[in-house]
N, C-alpha and C positions, 0 to 999 in steps of 0.2 A: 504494500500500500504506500504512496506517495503521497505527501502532505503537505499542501502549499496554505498561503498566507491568502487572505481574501483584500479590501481595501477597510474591512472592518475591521476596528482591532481584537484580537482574540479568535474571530469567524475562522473557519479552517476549510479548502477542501480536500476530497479525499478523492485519488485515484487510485483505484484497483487496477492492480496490477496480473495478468488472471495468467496462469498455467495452465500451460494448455499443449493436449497431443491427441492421437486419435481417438481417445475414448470423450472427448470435450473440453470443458476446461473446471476450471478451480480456482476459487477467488477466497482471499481472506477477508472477512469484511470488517473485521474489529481484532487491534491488539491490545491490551492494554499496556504493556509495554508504550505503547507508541502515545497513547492517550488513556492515561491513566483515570479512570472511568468506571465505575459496577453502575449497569445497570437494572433492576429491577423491574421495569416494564417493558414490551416489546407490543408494537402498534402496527398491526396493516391497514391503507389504508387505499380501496378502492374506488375507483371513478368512471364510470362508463359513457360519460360524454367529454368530447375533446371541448375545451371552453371552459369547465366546470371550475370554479376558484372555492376554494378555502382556505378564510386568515385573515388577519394575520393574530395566532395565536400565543398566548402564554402562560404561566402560573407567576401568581405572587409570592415573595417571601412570606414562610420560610418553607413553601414548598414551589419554589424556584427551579428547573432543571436544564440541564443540559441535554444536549438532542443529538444524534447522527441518524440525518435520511439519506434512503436509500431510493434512487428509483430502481423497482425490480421491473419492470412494463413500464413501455410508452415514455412518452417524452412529458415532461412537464418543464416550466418557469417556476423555479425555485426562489420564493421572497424571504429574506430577513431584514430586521431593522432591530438596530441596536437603542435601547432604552434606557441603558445604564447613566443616568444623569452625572456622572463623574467620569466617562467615557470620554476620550476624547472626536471620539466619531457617532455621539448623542443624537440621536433624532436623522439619524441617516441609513439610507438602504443601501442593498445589495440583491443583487438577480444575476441568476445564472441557470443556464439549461441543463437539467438532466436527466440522464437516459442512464442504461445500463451500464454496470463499470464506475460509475462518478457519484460519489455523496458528498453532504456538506454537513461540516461539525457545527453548530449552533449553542452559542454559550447561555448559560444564565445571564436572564436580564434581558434576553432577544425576545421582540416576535417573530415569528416565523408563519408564511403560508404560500401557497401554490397555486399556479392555472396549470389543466392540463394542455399539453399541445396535441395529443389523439387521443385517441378512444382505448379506453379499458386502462389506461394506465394506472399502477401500481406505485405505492411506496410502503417502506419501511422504517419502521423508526425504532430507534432506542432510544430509550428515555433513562434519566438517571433518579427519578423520581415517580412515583404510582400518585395517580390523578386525586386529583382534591378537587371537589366542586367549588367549594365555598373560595378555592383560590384561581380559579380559573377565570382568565380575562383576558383581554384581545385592544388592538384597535382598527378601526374603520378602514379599508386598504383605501378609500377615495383621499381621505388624509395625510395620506403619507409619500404622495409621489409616485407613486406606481402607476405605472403605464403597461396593462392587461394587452401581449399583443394580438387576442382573439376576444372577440365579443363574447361578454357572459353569459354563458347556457345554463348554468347551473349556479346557485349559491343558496345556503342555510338563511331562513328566518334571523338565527339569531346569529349572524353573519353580519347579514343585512343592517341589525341592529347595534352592532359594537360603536363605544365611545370615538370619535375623532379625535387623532392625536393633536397633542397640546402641549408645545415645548415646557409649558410653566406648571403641567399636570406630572405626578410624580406615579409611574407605573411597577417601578419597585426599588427593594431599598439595596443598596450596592455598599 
């Protein structure tokens, strides 16, 4: 696995590197050596129209996590935005395409969410933390700069309903 720097600070991606001979190939998808990490949860999550967006998602302290997704199918626009208000890349995105082979580490203090670019696609996440309702919270993707390059076919109600970010609003504690 290859592990480059994103323009966020801390954001990471992840190139699989995959072995491969005539029986197929072989990808490692998580070391901790490399990213010292126990995860606890493990999320699919599928999408069967290309367009479909979800996000941008997060937890609040002190059920905060860290993320590595995967695309396993399809392509999708990968979003994060970092929220750490002591960050020095506060209130700023990042997108990148992925497909098979390519994940992106997402730190605490990110939101993170997706459009797909075809049908049926797939991701994977590990999560470093197990879901807390009471802490679970997002912001608006129309607030944050994101520019969807396919028309929304698909979004959640309470998608639709997340807060607009707000430089002077404190989404968690760092």
């Amino acid at each position: 696995m290859k592990i480059t720097d994103t323009p966020l600070k801390d954001a990471k991606m992840l190139s699989l590197e995959p072995f491969e001979d005539h029986r197929g190939s072989f990808y490692r998808l998580f070391c901790e050596k490399q990213i010292p990490l126990h995860f606890p949860q493990i999320n699919l999550s599928t999408n069967k129209k290309k367009g479909t967006v979800r996000g941008l998602h997060f937890q609040k302290e002190p059920f905060a996590e860290d993320k590595v997704v995967y695309c396993l199918q399809g392509r999708v626009l990968d979003v994060i935005m970092d929220l750490r208000e002591s960050s020095p890349t506060y209130g700023h995105h990042f997108s990148i395409e992925l497909e098979r082979g390519k994940a992106l580490f997402v730190p605490k203090g990110f939101a993170h969410g997706f459009q797909t670019l075809e049908d049926n696609s797939e991701l994977l996440y590990l999560i470093s933390q197990t879901y807390d309702p009471k802490s679970s919270s997002g912001v608006h993707w129309r607030s944050t700069g994101v520019a969807w390059p396919l028309p929304i076919s698909e979004i959640s109600e309470k998608d639709q309903a997340l807060p607009l970010f707000s430089p002077s609003k404190t989404f968690t504690q760092t």
